[in-house]
C-alpha positions as a Markdown table, in Angstrom:
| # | Residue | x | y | z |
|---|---|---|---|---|
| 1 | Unk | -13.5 | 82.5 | -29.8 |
| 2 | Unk | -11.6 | 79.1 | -30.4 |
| 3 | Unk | -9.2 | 78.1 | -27.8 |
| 4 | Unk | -5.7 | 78.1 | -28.4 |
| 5 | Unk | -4.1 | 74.8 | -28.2 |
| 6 | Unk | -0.8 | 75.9 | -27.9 |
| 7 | Unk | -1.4 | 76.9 | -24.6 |
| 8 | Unk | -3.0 | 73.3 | -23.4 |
| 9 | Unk | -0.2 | 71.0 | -25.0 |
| 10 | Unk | 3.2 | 71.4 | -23.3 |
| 11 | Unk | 6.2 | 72.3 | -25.7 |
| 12 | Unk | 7.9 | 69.0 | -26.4 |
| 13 | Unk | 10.4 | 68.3 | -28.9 |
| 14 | Unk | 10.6 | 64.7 | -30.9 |
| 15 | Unk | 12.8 | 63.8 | -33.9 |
| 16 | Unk | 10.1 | 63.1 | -36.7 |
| 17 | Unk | 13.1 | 61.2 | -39.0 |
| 18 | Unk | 13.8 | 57.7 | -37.8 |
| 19 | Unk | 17.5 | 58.2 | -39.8 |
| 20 | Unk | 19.5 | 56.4 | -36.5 |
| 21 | Unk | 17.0 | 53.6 | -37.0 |
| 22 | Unk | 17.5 | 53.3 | -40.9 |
| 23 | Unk | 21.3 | 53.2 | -40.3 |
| 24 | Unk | 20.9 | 50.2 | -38.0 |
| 25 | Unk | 19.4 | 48.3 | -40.2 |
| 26 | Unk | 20.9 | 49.2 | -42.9 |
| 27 | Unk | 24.4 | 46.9 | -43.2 |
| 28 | Unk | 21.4 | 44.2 | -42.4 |
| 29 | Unk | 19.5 | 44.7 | -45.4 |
| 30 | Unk | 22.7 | 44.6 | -47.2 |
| 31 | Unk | 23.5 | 41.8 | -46.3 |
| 32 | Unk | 20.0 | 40.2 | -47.4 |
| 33 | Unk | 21.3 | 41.2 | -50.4 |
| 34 | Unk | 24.2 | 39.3 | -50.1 |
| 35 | Unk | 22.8 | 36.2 | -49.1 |
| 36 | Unk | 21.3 | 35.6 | -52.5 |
| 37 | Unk | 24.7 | 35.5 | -54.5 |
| 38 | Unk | 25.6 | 33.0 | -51.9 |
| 39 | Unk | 25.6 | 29.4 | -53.7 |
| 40 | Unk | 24.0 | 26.9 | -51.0 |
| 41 | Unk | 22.1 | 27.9 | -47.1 |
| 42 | Unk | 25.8 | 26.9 | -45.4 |
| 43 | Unk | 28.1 | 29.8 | -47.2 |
| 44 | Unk | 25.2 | 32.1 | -46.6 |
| 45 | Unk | 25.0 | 30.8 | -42.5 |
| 46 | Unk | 29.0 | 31.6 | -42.8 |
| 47 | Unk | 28.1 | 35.0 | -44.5 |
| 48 | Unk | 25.6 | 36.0 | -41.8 |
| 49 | Unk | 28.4 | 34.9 | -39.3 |
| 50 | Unk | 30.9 | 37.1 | -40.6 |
| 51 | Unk | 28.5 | 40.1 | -41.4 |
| 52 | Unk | 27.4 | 39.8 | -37.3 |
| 53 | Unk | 30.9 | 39.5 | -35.7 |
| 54 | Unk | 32.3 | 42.8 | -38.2 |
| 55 | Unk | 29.2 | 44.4 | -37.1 |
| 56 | Unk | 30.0 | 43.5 | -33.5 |
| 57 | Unk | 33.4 | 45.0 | -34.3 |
| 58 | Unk | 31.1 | 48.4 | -35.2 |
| 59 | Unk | 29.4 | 48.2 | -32.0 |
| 60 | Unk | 32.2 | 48.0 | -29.9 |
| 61 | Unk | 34.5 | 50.4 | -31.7 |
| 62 | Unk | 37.1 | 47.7 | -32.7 |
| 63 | Unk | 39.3 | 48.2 | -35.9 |
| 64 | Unk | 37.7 | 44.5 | -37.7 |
| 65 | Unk | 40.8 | 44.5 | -39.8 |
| 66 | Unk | 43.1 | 44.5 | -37.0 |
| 67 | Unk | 40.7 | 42.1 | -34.8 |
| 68 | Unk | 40.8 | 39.5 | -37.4 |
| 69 | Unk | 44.6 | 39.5 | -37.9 |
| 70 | Unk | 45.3 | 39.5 | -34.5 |
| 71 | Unk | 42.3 | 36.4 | -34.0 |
| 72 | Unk | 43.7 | 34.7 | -37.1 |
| 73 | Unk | 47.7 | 35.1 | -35.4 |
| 74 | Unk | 46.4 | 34.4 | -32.1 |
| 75 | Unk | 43.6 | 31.3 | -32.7 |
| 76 | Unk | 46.6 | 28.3 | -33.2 |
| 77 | Unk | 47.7 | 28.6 | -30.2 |
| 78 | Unk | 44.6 | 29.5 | -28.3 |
| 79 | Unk | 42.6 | 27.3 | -25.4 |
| 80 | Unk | 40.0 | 25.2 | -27.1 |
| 81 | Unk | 37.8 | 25.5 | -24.2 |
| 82 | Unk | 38.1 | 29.7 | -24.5 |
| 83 | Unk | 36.9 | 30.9 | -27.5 |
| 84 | Unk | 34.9 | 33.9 | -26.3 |
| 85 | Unk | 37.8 | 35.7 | -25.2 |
| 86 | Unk | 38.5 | 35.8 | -28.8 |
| 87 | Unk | 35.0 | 37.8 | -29.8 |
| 88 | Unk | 35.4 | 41.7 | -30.9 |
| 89 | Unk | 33.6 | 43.4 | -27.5 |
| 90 | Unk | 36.4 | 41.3 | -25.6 |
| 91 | Unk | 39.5 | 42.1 | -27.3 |
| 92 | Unk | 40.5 | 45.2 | -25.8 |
| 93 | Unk | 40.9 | 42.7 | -22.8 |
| 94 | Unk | 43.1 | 40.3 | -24.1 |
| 95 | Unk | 47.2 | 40.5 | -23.5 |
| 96 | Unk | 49.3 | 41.9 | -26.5 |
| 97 | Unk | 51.9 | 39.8 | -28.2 |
């Protein structure tokens, strides 16, 4: 009589789809895209600069539209020396107007 391997294996339970991971990646492989409508390597650099801080915006659970009007208000009469205070994950931080 064959032994049941059900009863050797403990029950465990694992997600065979790898959907989160696909998701991820996905706006990145869009962007790829992208990149080869872009003319010369420095307006793509710019595009994969602006892809990375929206998708920072993403991460951090920050309206991007609303970030980059109030960085674009905000950036004349900001500290040279302080630039990271304007970056989506530390704009919740920041004093309103």
């Amino acid at each position: 009589m064959p032994m049941r391997s059900i009863s050797v294996w403990p029950v465990m339970s694992y997600r065979i789809d790898n959907n989160l991971a696909e998701n991820a990646v996905g706006g990145m492989a869009l962007g790829r895209k992208n990149y080869l409508f872009c003319l010369n390597r420095q307006a793509a650099e710019r595009t994969a600069m602006i892809y990375s801080l929206l998708g920072t915006c993403k991460i951090y659970g920050v309206n991007p539209s609303i970030w980059l009007t109030g960085v674009l208000n905000r950036i004349q009469d900001h500290s040279i020396l302080k630039p990271d205070e304007l970056l989506p994950h530390k704009w919740g931080l920041l004093p309103s107007e």
